[in-house]
C-alpha atoms as an extended CHARMM CRD file, in Angstrom:
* protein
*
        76  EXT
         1         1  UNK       CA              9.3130000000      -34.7170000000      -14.8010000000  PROA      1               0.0000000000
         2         2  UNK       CA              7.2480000000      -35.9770000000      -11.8840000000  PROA      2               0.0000000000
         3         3  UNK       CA              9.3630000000      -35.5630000000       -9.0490000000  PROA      3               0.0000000000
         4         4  UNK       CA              9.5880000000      -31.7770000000      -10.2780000000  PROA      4               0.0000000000
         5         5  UNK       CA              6.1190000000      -31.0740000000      -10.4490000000  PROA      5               0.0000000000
         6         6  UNK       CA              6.0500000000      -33.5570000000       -7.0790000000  PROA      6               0.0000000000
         7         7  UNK       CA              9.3570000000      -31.1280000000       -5.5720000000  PROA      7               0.0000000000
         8         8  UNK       CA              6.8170000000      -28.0790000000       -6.2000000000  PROA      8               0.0000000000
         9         9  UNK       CA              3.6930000000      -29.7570000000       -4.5330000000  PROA      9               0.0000000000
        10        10  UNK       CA              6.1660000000      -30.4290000000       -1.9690000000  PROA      10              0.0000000000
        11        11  UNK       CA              7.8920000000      -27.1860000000       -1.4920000000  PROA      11              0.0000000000
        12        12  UNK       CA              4.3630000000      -25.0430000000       -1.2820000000  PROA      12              0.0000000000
        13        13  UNK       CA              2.6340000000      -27.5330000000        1.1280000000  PROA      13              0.0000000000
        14        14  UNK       CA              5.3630000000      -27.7660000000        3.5780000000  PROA      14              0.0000000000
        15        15  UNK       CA              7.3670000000      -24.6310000000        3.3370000000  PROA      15              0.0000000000
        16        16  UNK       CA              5.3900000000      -21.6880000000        1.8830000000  PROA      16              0.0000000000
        17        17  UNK       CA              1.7850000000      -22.5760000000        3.4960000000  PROA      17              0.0000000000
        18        18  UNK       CA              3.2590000000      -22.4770000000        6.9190000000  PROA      18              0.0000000000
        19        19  UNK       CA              1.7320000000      -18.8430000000        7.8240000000  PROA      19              0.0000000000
        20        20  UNK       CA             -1.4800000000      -20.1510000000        6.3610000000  PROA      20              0.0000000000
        21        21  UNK       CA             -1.4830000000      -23.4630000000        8.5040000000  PROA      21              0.0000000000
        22        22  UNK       CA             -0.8760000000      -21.9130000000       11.7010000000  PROA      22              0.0000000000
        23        23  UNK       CA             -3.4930000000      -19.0510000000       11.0260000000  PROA      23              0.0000000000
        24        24  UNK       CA             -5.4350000000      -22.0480000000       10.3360000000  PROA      24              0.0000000000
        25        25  UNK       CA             -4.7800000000      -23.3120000000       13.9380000000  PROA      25              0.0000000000
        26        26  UNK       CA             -4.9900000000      -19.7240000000       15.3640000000  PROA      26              0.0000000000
        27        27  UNK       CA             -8.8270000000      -19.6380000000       14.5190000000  PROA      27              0.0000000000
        28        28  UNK       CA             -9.5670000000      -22.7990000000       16.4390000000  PROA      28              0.0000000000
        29        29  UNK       CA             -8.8840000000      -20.4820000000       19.4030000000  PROA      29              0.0000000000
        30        30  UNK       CA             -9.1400000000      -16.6510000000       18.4370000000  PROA      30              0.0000000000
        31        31  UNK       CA            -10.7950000000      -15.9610000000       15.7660000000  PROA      31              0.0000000000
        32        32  UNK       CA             -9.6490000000      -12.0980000000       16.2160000000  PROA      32              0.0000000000
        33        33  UNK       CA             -6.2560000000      -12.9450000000       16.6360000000  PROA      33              0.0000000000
        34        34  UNK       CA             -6.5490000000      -15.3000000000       13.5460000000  PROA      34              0.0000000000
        35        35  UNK       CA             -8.1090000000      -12.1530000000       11.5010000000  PROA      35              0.0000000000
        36        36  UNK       CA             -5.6340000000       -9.6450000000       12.6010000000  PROA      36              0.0000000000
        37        37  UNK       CA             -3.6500000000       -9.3540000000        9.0890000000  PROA      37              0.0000000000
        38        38  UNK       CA             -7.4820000000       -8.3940000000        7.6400000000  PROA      38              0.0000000000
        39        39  UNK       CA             -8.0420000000       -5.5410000000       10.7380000000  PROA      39              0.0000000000
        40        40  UNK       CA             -4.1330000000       -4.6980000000       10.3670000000  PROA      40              0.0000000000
        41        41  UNK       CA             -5.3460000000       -4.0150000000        6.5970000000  PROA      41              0.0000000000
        42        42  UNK       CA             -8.3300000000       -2.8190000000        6.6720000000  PROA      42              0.0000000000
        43        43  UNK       CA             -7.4560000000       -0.1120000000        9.1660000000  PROA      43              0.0000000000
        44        44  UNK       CA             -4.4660000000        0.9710000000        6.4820000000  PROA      44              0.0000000000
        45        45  UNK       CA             -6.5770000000        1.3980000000        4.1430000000  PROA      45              0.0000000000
        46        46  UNK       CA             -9.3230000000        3.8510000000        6.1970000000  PROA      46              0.0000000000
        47        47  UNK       CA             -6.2200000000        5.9050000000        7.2250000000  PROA      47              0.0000000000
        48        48  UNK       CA             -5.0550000000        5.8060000000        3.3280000000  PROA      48              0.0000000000
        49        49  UNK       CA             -9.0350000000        6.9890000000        2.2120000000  PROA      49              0.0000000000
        50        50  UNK       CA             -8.8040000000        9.9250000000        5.2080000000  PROA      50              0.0000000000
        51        51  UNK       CA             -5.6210000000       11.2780000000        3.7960000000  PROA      51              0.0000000000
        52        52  UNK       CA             -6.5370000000       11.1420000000        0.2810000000  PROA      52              0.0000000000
        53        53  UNK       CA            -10.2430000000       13.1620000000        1.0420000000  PROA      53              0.0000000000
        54        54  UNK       CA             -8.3050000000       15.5420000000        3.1730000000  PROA      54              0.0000000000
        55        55  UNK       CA             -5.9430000000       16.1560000000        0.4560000000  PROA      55              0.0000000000
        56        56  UNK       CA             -8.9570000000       16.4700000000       -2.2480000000  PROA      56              0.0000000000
        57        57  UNK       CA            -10.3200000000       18.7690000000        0.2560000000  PROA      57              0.0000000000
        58        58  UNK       CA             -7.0490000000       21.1920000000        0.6780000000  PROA      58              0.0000000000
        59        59  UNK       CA             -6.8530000000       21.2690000000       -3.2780000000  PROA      59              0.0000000000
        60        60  UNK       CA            -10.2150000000       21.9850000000       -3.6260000000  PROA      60              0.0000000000
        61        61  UNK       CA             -9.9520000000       25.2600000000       -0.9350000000  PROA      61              0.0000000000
        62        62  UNK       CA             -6.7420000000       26.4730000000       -2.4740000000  PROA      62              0.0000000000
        63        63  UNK       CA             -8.8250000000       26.3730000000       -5.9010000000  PROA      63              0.0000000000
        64        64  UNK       CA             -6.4570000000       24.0550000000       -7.2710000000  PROA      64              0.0000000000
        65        65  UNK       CA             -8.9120000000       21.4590000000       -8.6670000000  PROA      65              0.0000000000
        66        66  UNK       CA             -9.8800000000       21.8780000000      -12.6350000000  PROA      66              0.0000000000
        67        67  UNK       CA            -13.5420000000       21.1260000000      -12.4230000000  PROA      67              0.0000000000
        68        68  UNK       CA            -13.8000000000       22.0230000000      -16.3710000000  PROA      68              0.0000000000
        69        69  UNK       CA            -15.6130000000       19.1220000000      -18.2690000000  PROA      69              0.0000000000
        70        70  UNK       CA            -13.0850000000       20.0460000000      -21.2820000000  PROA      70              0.0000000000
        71        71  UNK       CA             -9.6190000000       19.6090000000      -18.5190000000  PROA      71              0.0000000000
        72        72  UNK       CA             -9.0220000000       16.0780000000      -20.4680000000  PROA      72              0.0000000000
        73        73  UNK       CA             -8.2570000000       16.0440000000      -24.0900000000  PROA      73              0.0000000000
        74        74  UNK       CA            -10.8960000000       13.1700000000      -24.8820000000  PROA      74              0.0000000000
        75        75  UNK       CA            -13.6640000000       15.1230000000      -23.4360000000  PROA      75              0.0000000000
        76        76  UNK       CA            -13.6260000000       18.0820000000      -25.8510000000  PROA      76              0.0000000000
């Protein structure tokens, strides 16, 4: 039962932490090119925030949006 648990240790160390080690590494040298998943996201998710506020907006103007407090069943 060991070597399984061991086999696991094993397999996540050497195999699956690879991106992580050589991000590691990356720092050492860049620190922007070691951050560049976090700008890649964080950049995603400002486009993804526009889109939804422009879409909020566009409902809102074509008087689509239910304002009324009593829209949701729980609420009445």
């Amino acid at each position: 039962m060991r070597a399984f648990f061991e086999g696991i240790q094993w397999f996540f160390e050497n195999i699956m932490f690879i991106p992580h080690n050589f991000l590691r590494k990356l720092e050492l040298s860049s620190w922007f090119g070691a951050n560049i998943i976090n700008w890649i996201l964080m950049i995603v998710c400002a486009v993804a925030m526009l889109y939804w506020i422009k879409q909020l907006k566009l409902h809102e103007q074509n008087n689509e949006e239910n304002q009324d407090t009593t829209a949701h069943s729980f609420l009445k």
